[in-house]
MOPAC internal coordinates of N, CA, C and O (Angstrom, degrees):
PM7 1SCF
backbone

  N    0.0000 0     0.00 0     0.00 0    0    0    0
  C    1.4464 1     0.00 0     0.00 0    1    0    0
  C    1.5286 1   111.10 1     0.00 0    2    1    0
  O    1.2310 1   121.01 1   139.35 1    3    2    1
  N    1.7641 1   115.66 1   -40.65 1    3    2    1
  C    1.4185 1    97.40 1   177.31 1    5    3    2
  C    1.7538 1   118.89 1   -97.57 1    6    5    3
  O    1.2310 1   128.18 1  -149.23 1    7    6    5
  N    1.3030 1   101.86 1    30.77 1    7    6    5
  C    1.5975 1   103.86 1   167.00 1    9    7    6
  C    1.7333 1    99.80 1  -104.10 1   10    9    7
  O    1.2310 1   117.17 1   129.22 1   11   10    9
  N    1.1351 1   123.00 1   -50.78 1   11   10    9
  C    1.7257 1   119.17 1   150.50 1   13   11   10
  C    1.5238 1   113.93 1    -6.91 1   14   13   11
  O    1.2310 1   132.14 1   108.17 1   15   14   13
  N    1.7104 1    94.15 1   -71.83 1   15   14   13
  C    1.7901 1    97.14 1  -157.51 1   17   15   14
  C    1.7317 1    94.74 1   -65.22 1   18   17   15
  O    1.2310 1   120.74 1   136.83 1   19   18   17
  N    1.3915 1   116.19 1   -43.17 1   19   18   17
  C    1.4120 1    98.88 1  -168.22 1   21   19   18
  C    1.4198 1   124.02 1   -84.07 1   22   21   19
  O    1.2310 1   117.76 1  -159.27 1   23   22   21
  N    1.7199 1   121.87 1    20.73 1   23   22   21
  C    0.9633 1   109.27 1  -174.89 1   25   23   22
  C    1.8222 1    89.90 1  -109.83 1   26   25   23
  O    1.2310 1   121.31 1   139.80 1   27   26   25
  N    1.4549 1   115.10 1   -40.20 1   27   26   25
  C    1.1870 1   106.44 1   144.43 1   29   27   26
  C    1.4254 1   141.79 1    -2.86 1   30   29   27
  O    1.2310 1   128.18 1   121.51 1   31   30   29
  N    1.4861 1   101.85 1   -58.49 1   31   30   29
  C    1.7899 1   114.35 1  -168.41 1   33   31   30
  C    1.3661 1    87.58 1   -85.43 1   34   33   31
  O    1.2310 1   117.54 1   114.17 1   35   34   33
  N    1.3521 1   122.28 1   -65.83 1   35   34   33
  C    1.5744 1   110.81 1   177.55 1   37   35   34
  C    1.4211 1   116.10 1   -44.10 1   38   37   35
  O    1.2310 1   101.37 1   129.09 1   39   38   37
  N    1.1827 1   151.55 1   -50.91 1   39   38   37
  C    1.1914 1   129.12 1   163.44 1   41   39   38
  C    1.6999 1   143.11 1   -62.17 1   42   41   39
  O    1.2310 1   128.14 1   166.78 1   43   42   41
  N    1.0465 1   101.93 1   -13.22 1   43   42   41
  C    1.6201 1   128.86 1   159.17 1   45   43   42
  C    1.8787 1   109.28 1   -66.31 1   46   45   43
  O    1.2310 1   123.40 1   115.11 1   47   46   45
  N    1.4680 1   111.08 1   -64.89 1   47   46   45
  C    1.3571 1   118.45 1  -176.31 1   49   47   46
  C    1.4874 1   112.15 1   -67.38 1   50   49   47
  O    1.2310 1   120.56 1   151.50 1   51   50   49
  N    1.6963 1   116.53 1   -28.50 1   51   50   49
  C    1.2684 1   105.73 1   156.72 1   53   51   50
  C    1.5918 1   138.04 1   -62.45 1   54   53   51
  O    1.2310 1   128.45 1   130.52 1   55   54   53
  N    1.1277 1   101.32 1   -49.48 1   55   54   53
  C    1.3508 1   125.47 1   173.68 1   57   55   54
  C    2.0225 1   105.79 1   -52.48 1   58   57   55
  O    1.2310 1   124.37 1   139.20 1   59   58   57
  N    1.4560 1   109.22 1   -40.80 1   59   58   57
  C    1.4774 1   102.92 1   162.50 1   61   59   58
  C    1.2914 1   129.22 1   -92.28 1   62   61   59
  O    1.2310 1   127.28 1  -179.76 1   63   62   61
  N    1.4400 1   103.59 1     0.24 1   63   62   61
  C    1.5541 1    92.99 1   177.39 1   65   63   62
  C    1.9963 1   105.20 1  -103.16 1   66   65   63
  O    1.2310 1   120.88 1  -174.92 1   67   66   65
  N    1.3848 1   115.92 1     5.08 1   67   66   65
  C    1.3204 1    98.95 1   175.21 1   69   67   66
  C    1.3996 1   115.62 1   -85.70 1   70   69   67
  O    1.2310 1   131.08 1    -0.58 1   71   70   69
  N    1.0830 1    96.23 1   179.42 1   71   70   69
  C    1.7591 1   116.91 1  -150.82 1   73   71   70
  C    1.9589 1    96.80 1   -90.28 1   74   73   71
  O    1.2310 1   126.83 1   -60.81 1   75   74   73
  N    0.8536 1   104.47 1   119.19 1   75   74   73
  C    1.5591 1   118.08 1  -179.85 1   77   75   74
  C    1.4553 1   115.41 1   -78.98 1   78   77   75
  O    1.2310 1   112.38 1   -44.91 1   79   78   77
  N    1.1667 1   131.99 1   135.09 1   79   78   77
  C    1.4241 1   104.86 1   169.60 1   81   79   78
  C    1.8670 1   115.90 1   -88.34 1   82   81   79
  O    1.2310 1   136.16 1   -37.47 1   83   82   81
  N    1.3940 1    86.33 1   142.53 1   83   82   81
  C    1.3528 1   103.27 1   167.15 1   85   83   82
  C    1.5900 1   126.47 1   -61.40 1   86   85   83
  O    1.2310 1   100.88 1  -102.89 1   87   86   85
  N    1.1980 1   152.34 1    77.11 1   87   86   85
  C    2.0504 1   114.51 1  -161.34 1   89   87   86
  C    2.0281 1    99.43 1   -71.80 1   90   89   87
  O    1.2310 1   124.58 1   -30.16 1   91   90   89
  N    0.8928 1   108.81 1   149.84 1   91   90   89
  C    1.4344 1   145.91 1  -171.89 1   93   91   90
  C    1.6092 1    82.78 1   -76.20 1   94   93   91
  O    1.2310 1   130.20 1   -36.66 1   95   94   93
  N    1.7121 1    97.93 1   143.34 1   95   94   93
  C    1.6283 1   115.68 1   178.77 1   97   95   94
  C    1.8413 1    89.19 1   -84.66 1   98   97   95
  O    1.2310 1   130.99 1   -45.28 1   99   98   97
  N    1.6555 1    96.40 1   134.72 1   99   98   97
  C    1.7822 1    74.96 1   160.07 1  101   99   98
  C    1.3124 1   134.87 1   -76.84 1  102  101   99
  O    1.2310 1   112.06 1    -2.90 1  103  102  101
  N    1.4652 1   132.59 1   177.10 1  103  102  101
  C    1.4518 1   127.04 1   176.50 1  105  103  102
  C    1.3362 1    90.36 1  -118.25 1  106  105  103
  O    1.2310 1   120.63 1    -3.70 1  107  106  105
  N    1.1287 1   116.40 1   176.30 1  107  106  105
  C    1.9254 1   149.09 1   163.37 1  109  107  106
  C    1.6089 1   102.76 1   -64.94 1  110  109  107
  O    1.2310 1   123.73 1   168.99 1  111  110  109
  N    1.1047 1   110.45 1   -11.01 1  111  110  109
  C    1.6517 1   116.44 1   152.97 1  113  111  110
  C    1.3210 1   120.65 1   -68.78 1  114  113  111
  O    1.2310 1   131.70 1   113.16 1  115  114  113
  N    1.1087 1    95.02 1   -66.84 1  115  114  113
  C    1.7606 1    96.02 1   179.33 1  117  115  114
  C    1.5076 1   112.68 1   -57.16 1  118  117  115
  O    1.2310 1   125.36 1   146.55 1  119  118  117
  N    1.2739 1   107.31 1   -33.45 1  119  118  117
  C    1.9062 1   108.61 1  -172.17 1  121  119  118
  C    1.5632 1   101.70 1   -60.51 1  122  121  119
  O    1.2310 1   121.03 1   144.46 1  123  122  121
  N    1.3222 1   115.63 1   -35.54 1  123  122  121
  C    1.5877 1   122.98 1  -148.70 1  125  123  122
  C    1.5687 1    78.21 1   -96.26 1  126  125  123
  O    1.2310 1   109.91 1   139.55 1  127  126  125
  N    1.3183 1   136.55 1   -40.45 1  127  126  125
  C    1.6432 1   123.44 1   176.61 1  129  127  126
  C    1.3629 1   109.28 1   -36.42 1  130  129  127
  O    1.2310 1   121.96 1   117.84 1  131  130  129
  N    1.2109 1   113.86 1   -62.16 1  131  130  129
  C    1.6638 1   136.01 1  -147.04 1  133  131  130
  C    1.6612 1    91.00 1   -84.11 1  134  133  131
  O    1.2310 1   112.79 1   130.71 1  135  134  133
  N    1.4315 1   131.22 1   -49.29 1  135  134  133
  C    1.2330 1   121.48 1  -164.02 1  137  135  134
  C    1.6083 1   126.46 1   -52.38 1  138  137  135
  O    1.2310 1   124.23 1  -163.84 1  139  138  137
  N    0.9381 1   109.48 1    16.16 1  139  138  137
  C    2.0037 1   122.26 1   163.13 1  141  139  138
  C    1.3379 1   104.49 1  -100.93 1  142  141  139
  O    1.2310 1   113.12 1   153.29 1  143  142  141
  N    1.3736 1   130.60 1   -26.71 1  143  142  141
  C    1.2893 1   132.83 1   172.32 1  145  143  142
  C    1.6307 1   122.45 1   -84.78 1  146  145  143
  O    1.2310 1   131.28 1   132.22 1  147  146  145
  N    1.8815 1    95.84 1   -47.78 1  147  146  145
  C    1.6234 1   103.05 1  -179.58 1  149  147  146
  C    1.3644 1   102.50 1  -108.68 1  150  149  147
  O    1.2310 1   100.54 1  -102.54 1  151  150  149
  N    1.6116 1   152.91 1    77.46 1  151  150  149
  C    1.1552 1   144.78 1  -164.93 1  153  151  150
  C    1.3238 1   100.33 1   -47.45 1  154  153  151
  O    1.2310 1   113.52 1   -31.45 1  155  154  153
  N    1.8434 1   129.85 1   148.55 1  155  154  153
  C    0.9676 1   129.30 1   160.21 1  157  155  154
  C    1.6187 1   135.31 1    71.01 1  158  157  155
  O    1.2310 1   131.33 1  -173.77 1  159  158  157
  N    1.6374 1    95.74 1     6.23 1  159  158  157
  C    1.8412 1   116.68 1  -175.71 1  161  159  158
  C    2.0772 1    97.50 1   -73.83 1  162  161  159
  O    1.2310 1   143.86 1   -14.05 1  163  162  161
  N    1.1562 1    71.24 1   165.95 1  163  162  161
  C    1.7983 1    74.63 1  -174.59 1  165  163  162
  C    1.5742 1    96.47 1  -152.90 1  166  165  163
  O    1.2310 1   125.86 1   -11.85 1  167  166  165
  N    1.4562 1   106.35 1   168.15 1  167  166  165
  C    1.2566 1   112.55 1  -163.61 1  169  167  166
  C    1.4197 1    99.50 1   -74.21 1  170  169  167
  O    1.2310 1   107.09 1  -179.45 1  171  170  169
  N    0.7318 1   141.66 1     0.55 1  171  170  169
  C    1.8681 1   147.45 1  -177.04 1  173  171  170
  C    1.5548 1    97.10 1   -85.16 1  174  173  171
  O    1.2310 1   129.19 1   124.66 1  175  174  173
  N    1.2978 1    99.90 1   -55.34 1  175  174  173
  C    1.7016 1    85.37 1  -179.42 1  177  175  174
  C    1.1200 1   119.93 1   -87.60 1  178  177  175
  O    1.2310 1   115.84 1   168.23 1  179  178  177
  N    1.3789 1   125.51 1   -11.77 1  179  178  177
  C    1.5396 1   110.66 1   163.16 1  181  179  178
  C    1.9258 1   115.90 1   -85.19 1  182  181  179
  O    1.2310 1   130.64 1   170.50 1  183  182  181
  N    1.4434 1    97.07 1    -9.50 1  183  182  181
  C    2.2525 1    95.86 1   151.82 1  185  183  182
  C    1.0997 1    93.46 1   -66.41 1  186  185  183
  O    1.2310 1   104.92 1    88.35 1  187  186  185
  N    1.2667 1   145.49 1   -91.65 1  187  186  185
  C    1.2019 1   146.37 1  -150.61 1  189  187  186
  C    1.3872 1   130.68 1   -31.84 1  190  189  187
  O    1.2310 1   125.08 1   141.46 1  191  190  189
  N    2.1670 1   107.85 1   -38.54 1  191  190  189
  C    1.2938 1   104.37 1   169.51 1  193  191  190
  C    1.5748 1   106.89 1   -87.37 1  194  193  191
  O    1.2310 1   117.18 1  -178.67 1  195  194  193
  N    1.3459 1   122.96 1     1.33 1  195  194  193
  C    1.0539 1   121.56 1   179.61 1  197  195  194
  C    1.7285 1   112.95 1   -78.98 1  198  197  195
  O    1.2310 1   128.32 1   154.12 1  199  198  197
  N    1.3101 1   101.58 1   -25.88 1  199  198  197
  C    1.7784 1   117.14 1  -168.37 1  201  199  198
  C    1.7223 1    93.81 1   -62.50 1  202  201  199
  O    1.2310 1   131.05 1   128.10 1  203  202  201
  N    1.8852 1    96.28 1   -51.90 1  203  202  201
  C    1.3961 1   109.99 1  -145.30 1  205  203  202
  C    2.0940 1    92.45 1   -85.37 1  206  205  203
  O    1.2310 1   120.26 1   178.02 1  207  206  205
  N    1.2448 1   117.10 1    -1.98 1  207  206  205
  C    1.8966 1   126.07 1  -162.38 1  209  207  206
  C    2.0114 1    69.66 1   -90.74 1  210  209  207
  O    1.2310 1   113.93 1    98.36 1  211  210  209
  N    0.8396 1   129.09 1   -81.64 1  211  210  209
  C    1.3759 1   157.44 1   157.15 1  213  211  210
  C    1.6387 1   118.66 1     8.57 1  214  213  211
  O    1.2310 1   120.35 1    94.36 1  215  214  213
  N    1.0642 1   116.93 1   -85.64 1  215  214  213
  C    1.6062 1   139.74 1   115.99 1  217  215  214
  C    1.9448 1   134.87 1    23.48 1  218  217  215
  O    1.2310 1   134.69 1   102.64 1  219  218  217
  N    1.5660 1    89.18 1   -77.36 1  219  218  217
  C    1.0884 1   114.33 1  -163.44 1  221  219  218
  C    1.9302 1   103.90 1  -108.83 1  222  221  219
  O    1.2310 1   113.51 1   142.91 1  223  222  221
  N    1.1272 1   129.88 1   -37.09 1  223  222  221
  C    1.6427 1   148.18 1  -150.12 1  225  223  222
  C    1.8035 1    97.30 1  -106.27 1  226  225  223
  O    1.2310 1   127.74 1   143.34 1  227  226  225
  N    1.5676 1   102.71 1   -36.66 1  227  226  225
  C    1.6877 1    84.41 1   166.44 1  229  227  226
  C    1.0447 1   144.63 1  -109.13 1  230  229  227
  O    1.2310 1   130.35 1  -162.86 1  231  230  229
  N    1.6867 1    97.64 1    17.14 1  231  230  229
  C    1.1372 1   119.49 1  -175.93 1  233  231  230
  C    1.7564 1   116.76 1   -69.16 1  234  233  231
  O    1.2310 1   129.83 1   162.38 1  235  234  233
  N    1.7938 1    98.66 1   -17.62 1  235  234  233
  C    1.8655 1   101.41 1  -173.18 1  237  235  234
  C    1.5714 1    91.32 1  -121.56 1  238  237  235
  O    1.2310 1   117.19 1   170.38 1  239  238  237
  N    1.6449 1   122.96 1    -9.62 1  239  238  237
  C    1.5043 1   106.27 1  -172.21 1  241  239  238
  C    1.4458 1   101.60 1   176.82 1  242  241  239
  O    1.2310 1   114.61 1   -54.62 1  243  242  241
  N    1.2764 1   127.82 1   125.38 1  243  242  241
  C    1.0301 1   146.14 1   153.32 1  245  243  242
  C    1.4455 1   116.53 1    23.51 1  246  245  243
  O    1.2310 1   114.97 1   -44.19 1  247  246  245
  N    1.1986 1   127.14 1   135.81 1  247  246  245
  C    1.8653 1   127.72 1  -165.28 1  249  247  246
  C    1.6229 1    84.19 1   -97.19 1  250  249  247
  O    1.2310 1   128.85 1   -52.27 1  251  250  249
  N    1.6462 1   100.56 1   127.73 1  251  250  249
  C    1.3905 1   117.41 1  -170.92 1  253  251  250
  C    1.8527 1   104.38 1  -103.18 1  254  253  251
  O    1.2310 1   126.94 1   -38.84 1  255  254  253
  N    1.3546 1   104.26 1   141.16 1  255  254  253
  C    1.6198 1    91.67 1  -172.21 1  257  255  254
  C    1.7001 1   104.89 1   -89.72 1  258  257  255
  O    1.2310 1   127.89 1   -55.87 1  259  258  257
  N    1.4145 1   102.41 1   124.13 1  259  258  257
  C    1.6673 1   106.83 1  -178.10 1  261  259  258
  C    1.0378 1   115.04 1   -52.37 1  262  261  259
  O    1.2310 1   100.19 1  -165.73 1  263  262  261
  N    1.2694 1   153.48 1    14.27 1  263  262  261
  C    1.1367 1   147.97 1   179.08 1  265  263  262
  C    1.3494 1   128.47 1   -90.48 1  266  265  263
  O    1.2310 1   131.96 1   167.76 1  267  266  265
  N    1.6761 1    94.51 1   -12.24 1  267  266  265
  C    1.4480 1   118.05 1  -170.91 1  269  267  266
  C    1.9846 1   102.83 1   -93.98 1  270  269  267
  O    1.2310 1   126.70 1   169.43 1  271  270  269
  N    0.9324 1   104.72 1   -10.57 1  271  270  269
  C    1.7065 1    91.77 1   166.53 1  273  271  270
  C    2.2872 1   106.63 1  -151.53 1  274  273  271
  O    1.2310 1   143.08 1   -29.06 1  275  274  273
  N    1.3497 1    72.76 1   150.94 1  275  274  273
  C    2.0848 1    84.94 1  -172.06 1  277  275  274
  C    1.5676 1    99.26 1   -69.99 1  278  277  275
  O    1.2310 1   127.57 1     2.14 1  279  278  277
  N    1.4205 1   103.04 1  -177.86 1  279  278  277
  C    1.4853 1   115.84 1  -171.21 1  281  279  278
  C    0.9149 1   106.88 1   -79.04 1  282  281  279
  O    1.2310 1   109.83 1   163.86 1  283  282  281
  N    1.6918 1   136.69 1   -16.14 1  283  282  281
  C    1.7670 1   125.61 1  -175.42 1  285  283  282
  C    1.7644 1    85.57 1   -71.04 1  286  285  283
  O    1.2310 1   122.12 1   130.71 1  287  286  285
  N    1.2696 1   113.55 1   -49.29 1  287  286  285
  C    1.7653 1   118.91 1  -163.04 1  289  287  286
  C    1.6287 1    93.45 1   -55.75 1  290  289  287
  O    1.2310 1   117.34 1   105.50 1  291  290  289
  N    1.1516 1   122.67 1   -74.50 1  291  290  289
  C    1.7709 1   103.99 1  -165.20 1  293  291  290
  C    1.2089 1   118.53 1   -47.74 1  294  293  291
  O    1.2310 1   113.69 1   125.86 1  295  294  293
  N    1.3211 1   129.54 1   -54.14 1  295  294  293
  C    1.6884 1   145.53 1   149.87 1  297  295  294
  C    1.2587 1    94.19 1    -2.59 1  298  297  295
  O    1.2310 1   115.03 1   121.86 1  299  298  297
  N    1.5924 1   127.02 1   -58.14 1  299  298  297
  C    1.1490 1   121.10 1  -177.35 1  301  299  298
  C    2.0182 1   127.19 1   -85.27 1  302  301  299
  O    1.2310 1   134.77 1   131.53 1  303  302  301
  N    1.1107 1    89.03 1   -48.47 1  303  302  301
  C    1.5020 1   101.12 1   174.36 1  305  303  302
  C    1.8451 1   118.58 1   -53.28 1  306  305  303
  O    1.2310 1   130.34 1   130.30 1  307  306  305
  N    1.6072 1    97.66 1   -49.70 1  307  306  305
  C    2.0246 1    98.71 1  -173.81 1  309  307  306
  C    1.3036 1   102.11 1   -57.74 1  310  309  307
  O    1.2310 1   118.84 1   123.37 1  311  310  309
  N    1.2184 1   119.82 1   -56.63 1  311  310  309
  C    1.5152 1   119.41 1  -177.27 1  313  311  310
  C    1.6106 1   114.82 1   -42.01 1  314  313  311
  O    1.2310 1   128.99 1   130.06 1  315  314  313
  N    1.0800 1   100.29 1   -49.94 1  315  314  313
  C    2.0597 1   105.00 1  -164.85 1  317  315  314
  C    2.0408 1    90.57 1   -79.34 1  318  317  315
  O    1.2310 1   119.41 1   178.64 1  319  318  317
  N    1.0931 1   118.73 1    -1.36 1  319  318  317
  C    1.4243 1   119.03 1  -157.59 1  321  319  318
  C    1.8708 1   100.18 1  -103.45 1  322  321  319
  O    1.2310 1   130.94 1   135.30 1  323  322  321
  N    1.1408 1    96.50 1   -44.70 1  323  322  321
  C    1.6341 1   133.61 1   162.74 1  325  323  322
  C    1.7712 1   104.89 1   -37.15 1  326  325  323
  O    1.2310 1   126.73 1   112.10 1  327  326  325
  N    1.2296 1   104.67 1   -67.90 1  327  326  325
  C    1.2681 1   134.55 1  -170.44 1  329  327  326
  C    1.5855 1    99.43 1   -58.02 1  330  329  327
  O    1.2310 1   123.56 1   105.03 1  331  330  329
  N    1.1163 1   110.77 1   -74.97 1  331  330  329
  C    1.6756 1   134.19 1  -169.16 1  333  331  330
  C    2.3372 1    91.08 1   -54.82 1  334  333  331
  O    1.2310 1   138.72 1   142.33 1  335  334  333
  N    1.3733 1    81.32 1   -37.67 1  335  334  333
  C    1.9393 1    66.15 1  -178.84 1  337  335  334
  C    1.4045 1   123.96 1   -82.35 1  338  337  335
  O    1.2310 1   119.47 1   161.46 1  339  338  337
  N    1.6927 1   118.62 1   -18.54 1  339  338  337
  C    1.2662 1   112.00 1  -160.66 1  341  339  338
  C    2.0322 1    75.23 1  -100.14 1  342  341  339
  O    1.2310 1   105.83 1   157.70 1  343  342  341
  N    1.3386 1   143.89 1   -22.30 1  343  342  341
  C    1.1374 1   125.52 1   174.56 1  345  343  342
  C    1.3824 1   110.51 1   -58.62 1  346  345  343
  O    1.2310 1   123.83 1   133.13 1  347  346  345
  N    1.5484 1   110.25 1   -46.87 1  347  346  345
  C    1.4753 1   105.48 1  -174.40 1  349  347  346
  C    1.7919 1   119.81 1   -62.75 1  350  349  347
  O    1.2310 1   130.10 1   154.72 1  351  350  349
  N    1.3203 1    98.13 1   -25.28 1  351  350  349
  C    1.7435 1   108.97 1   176.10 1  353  351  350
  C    1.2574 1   102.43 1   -82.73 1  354  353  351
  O    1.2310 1   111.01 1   159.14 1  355  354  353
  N    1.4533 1   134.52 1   -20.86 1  355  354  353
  C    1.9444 1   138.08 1  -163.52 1  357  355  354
  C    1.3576 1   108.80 1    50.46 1  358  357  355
  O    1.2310 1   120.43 1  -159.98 1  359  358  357
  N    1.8750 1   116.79 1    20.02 1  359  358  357
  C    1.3499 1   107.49 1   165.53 1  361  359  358
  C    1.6158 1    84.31 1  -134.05 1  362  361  359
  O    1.2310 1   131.77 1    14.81 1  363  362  361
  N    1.7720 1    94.88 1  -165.19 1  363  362  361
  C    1.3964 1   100.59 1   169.39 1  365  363  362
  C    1.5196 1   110.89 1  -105.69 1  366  365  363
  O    1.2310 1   123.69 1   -44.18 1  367  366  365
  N    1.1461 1   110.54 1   135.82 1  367  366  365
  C    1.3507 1   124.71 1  -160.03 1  369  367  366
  C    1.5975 1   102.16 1  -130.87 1  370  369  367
  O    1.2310 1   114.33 1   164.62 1  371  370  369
  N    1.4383 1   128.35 1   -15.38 1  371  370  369
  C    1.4263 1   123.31 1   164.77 1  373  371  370
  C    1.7478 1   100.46 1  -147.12 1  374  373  371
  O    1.2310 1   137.87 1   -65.97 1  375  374  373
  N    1.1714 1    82.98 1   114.03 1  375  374  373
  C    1.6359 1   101.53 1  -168.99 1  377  375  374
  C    1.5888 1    98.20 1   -86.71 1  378  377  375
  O    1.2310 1   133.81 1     5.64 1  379  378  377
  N    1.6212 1    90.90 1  -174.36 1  379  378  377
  C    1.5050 1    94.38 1  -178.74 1  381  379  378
  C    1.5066 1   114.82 1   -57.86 1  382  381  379
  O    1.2310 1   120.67 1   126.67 1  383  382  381
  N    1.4935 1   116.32 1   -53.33 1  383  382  381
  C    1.4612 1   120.89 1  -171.20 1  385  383  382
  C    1.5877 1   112.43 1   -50.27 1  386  385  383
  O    1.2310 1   122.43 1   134.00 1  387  386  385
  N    1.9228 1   112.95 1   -46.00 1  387  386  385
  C    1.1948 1   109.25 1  -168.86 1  389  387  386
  C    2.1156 1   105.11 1   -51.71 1  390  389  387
  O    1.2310 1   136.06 1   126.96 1  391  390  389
  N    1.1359 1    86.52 1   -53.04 1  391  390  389
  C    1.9502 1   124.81 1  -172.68 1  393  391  390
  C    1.9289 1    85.10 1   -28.84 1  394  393  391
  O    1.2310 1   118.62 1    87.94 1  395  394  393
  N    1.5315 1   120.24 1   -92.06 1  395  394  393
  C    1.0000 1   128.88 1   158.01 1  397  395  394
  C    1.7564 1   120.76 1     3.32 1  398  397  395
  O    1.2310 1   126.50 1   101.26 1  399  398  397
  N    1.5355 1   105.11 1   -78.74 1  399  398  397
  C    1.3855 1   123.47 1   178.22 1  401  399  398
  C    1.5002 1   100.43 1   -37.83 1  402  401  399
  O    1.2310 1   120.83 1   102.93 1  403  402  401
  N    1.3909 1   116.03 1   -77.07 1  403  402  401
  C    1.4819 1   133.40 1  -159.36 1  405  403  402
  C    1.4152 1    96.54 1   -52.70 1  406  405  403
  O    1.2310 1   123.58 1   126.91 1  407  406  405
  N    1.2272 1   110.74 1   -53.09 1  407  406  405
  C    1.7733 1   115.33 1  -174.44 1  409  407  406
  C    1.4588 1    97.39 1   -51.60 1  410  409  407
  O    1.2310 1   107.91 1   150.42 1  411  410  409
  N    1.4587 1   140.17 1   -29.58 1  411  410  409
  C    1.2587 1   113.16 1  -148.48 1  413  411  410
  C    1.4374 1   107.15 1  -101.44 1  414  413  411
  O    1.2310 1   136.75 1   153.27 1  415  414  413
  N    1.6786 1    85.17 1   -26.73 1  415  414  413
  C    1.8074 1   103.76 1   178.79 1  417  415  414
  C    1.8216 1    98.23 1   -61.95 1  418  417  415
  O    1.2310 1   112.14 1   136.63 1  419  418  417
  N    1.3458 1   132.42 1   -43.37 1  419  418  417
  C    1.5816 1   122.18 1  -155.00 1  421  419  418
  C    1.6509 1    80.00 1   -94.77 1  422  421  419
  O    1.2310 1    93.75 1   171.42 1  423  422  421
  N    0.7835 1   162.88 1    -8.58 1  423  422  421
  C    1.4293 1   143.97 1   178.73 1  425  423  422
  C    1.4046 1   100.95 1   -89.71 1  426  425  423
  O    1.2310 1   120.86 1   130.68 1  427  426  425
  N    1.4511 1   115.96 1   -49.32 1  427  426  425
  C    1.9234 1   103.93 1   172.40 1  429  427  426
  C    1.4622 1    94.77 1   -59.78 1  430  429  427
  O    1.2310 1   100.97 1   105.06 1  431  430  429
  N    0.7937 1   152.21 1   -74.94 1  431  430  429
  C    1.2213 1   146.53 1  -130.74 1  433  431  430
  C    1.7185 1   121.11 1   -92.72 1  434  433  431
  O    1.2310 1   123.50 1  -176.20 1  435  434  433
  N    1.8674 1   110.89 1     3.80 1  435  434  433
  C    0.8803 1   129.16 1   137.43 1  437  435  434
  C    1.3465 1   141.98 1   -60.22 1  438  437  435
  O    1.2310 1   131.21 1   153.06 1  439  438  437
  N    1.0636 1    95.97 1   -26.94 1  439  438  437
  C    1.5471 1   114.33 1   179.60 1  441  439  438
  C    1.2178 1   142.34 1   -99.92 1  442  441  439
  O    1.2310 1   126.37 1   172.81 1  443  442  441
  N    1.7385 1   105.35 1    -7.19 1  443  442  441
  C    1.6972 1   138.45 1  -172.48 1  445  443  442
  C    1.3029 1    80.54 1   -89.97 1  446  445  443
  O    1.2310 1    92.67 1  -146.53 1  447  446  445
  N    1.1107 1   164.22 1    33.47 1  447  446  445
  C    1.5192 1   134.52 1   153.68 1  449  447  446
  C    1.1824 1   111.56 1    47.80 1  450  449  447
  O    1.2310 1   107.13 1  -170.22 1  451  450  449
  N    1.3967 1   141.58 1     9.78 1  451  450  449
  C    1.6060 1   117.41 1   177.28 1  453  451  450
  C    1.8785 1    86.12 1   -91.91 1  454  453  451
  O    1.2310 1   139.33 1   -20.37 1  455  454  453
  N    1.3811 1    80.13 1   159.63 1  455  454  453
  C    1.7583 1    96.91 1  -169.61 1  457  455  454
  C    1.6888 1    92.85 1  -114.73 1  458  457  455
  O    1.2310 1   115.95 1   172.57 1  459  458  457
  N    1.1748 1   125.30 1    -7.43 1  459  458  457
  C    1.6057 1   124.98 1  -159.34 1  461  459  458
  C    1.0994 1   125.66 1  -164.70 1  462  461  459
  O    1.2310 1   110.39 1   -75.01 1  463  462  461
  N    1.2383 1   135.66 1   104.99 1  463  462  461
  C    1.6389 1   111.34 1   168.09 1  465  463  462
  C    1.3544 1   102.29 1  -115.71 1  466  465  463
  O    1.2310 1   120.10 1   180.00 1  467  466  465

């Protein structure tokens, strides 16, 4: 019983002592990256998909740092992610606009090379 409890605590204290990711505020860098893709995006709207990436993405699992998959991969992932949240709510809970937002925020921010903040 007390090799249980302490393997327990060790997996609990691990699980709180790892390193979370942070997502990175965007800059007017990233806006001006993306602007051949999103004409006219500004760093306001990529806070915004960041509020709603933020928001909405850790609500079932851990905020994943975009850096770890390209723009065909989110293209694919927000949508099916979208899906999986407004089922789990049985309403819609990330609509098209949010869907959009978030997509635009992890694709700039796919592409800045920071691996960490």
């Amino acid at each position: 019983m007390k090799n249980y409890f302490y393997a327990a605590t060790l997996i609990i204290l691990a699980s709180c002592s790892a390193a979370k990711f942070v997502p990175a505020p965007p800059t007017q860098a990233d806006a001006d990256r993306i602007a051949s893709k999103y004409p006219g995006i500004t760093v306001e709207e990529l806070n915004l998909g960041k509020q709603h990436y933020e928001a909405q993405c850790a609500t079932c699992h851990g905020l994943k740092n975009p850096v770890k998959w390209n723009e065909t991969q989110w293209k694919s992932i927000v949508p099916k992610m979208a899906e999986k949240a407004n089922k789990k709510a049985k309403k819609e809970v990330v609509d098209n606009n949010m869907q959009e937002s978030i997509l635009k925020y992890v694709i700039a921010m796919s592409t800045s090379g920071k691996k960490s903040s």
